[in-house]
Wavefront OBJ file of the C-alpha trace (Angstrom):
o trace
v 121.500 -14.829 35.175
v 119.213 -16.922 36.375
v 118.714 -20.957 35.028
v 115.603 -20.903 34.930
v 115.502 -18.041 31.743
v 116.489 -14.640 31.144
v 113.400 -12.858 32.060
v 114.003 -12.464 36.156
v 110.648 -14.350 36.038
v 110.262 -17.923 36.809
v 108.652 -19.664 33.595
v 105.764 -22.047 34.098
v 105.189 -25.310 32.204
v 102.210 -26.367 30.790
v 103.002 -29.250 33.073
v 102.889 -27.150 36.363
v 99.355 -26.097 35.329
v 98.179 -29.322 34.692
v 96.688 -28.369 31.456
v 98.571 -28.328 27.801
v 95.311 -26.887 26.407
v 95.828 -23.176 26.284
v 93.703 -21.064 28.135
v 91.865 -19.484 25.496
v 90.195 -23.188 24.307
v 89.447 -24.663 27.485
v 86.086 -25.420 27.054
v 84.973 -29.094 27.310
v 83.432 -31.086 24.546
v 80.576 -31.093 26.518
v 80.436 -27.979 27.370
v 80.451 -26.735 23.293
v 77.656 -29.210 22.608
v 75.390 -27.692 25.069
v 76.059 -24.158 23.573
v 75.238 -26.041 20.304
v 72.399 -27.719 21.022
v 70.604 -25.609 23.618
v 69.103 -22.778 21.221
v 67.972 -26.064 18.870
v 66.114 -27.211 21.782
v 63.990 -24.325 22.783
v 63.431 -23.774 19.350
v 61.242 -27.054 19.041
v 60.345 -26.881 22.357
v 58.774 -23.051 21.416
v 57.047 -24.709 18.027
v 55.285 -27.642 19.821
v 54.556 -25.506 22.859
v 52.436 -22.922 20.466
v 51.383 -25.907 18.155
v 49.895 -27.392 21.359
v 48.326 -24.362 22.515
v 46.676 -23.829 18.845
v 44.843 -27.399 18.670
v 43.915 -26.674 22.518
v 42.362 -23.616 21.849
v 40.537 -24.356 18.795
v 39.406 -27.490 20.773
v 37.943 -25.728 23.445
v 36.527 -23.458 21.116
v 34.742 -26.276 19.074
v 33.529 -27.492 22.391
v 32.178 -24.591 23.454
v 30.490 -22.328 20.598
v 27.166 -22.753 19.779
v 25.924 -24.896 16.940
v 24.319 -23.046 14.530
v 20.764 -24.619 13.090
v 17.905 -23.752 11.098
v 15.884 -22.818 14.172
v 18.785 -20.176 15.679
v 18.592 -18.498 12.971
v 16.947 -14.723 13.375
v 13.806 -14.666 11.722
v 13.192 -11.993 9.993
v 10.995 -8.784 11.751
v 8.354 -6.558 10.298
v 7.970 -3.028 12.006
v 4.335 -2.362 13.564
v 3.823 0.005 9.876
v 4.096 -2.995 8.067
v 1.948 -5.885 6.739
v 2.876 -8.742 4.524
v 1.059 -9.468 1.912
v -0.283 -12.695 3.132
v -1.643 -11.138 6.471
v -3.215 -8.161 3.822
v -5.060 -11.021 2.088
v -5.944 -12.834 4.907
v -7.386 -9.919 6.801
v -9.691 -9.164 3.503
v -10.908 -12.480 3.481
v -12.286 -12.754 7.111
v -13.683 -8.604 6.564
v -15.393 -9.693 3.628
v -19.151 -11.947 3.270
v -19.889 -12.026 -0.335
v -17.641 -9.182 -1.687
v -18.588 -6.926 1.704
v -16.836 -5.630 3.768
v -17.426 -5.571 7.880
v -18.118 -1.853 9.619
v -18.301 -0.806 12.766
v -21.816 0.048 13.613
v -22.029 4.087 14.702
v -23.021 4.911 18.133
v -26.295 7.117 18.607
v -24.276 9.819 19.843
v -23.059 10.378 16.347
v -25.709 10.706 14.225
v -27.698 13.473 13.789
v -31.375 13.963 11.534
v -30.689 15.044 7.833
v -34.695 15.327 7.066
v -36.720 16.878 9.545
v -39.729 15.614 7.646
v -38.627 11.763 7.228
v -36.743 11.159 10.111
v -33.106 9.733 8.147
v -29.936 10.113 10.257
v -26.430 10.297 8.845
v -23.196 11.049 11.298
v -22.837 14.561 11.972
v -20.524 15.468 9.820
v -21.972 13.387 7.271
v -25.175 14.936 7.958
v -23.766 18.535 7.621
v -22.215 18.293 4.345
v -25.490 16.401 3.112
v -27.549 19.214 3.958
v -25.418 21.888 2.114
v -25.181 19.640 -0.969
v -28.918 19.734 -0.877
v -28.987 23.612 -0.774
v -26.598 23.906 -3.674
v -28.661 21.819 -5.945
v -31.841 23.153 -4.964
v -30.159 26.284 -6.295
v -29.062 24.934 -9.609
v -33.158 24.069 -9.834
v -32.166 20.098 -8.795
v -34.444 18.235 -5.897
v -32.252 15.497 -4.125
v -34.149 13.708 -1.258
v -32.975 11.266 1.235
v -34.616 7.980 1.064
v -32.213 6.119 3.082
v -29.565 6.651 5.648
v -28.327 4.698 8.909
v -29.496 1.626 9.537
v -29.084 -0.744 12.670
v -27.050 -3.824 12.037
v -30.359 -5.766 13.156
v -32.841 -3.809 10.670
v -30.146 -4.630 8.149
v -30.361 -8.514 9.020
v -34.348 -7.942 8.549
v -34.248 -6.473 5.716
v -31.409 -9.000 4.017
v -32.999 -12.269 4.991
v -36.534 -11.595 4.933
v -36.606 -9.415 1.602
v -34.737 -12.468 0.602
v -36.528 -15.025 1.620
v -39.914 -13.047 0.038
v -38.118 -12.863 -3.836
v -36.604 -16.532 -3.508
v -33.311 -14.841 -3.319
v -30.314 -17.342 -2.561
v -27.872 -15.020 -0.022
v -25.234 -14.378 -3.135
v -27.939 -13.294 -5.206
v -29.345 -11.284 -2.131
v -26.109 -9.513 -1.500
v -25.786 -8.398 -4.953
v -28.242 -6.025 -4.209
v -28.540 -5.599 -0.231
v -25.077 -6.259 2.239
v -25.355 -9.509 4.761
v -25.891 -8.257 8.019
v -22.742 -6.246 9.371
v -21.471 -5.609 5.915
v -23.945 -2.819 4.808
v -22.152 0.948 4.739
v -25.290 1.900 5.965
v -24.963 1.169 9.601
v -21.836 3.217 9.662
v -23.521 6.040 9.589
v -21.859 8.056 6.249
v -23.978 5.953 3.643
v -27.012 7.568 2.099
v -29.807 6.599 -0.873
v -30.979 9.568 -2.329
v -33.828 9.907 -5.236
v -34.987 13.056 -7.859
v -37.960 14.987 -6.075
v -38.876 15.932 -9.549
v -38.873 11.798 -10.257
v -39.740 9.549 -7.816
v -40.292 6.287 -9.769
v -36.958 6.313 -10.306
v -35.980 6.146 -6.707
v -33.784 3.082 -5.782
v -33.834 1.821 -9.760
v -30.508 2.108 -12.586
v -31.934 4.374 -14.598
v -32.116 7.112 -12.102
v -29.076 7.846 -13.902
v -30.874 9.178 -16.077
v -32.230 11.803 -13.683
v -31.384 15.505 -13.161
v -30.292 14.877 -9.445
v -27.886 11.994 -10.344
v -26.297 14.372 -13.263
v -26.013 16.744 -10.912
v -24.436 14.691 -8.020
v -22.249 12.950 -10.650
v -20.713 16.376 -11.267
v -20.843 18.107 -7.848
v -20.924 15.693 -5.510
v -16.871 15.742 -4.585
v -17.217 19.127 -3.633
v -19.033 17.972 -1.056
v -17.062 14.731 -0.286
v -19.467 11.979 -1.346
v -19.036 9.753 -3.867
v -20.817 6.988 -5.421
v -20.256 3.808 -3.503
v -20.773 1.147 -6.437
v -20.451 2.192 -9.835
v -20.863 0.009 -13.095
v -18.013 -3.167 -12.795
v -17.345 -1.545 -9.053
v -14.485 -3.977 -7.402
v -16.710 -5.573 -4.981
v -18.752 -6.845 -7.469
v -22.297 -5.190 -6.130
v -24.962 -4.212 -8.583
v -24.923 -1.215 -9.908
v -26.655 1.699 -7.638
v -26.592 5.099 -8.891
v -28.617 6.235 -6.248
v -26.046 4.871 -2.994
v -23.615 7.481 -1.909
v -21.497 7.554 1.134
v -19.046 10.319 2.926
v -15.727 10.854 2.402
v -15.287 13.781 4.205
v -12.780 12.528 7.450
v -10.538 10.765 8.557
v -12.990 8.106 9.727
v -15.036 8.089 6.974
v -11.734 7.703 4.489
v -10.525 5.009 6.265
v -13.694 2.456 6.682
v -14.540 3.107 3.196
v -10.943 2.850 1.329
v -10.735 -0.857 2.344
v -13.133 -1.425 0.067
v -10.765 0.488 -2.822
v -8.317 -2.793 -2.394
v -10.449 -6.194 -2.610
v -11.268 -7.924 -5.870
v -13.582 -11.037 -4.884
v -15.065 -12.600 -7.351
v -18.360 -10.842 -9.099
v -21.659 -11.582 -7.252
v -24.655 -12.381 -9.909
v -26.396 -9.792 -10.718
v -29.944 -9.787 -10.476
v -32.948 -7.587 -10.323
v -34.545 -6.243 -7.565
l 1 2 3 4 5 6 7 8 9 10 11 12 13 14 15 16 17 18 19 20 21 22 23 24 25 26 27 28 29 30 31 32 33 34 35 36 37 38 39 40 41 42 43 44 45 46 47 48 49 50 51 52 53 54 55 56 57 58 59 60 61 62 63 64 65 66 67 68 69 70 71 72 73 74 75 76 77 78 79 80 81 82 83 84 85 86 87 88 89 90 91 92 93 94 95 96 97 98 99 100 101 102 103 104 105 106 107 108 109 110 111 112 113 114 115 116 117 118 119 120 121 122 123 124 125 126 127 128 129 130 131 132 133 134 135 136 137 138 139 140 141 142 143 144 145 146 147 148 149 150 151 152 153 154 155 156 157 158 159 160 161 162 163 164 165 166 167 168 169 170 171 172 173 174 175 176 177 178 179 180 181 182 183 184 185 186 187 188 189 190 191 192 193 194 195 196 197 198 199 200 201 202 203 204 205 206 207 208 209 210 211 212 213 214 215 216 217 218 219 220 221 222 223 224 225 226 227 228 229 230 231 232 233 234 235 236 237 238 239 240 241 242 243 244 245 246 247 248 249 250 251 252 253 254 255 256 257 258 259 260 261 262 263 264 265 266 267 268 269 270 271 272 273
């Protein structure tokens, strides 16, 4: 038997190893703090890292959007259909001179005679549809004749200031009973004054109303798409003129004369021829 034990092996001291620490637990003190304190470490270091990267950011972004101010701002945007109502009103005011409106004067090319005998034009259309209303009355025993019909811009201007100027008319009193130059239906071609055959003192005065032709228009005339352009308290504030009646008939005519449907300026005085 061997001294040394009864194994056949030689036993080793701690001593020969140079280490009474048994293998399992050799690990340094230094060596466990690290293992402690290493996850601790990139844990803050991970915090501040994203902390740092958050005020950063939101820096740069600060620095770099745009500052919103009254004048970036989208203003708001009307389609080409529509109109406010403060561009509606303004446009009436600069197509109106004393509660009338502005045409366009028709082109010669349009008109055509309605009266063989006295000459009066009217559009063609116009002009057409005159001529049958004229037929259909003369059937129901009624004479309408035409007394008026297109009229140059310039004859109007004649016949506004100088009429005027003969009856010590001031221009509003004037344009209660004759439009301003450029503001007469008249020189658009679809206007017409019309008088009894049967009654010609009442041609151009109220009480042609009292007539058989103005009954007659007053109950037939939309069959033939006229209509009376100012009736009594009529929007535009014109006198009264039972005997003035314009064309409906087309497109054109509908839409130069429905202007007129909108306005309310104030009442013109009313006076007498």
């Amino acid at each position: 038997m061997n001294k040394a034990g009864f194994s056949g092996e030689p036993q080793h001291s701690s001593a020969a190893s140079g280490d009474d620490i048994p293998a399992a637990l050799r690990d340094t003190p230094d060596a466990k703090s690290k293992v402690r304190v290493q996850p601790l470490v990139l844990l803050i270091g991970g915090v501040f890292a994203f902390v740092l990267l958050a005020v950063s950011s939101g820096f740069v972004f600060f620095i770099i959007s745009p500052k919103k101010t009254a004048t970036s701002q989208p203003s708001p945007t009307v389609s080409p259909t529509q109109t406010s109502t403060s561009d509606s009103s303004a446009t009436n005011n600069s197509d109106t001179v004393l509660g009338h409106l502005a045409y366009a004067e028709a082109p010669e090319s349009e008109l055509a005679v309605v009266s063989r005998r006295s000459g009066i034009r009217m559009r063609k259309a116009a002009a057409e549809k005159f001529q049958e209303m004229v037929k259909a009355a003369r059937r129901d025993g009624v004479i309408i004749v035409p007394i008026s019909g297109f009229r140059s811009v310039k004859e109007q201007e004649q016949l506004f200031f100088n009429v005027g100027a003969q009856r010590n008319q001031t221009p509003a009193q004037r344009a209660a009973l004759s439009a301003p130059p450029g503001h007469s239906e008249h020189h658009t071609g679809y206007a017409v004054d019309v008088g009894d055959g049967a009654v010609p003192a009442t041609n151009l005065q109220a009480n042609f109303e009292n007539t058989k032709a103005s009954q007659w228009l007053q109950a037939n005339a939309a069959r033939f798409s006229f209509e009376m352009s100012f009736p009594k308290d009529n929007a535009q504030g014109v006198s009264y003129e039972p005997w003035h009646w314009r064309f409906v008939g087309d497109r054109d005519s509908l839409e130069t004369f429905y202007k007129a449907k909108n306005l309310k300026p104030t009442p013109l005085p009313q006076s007498t021829p």
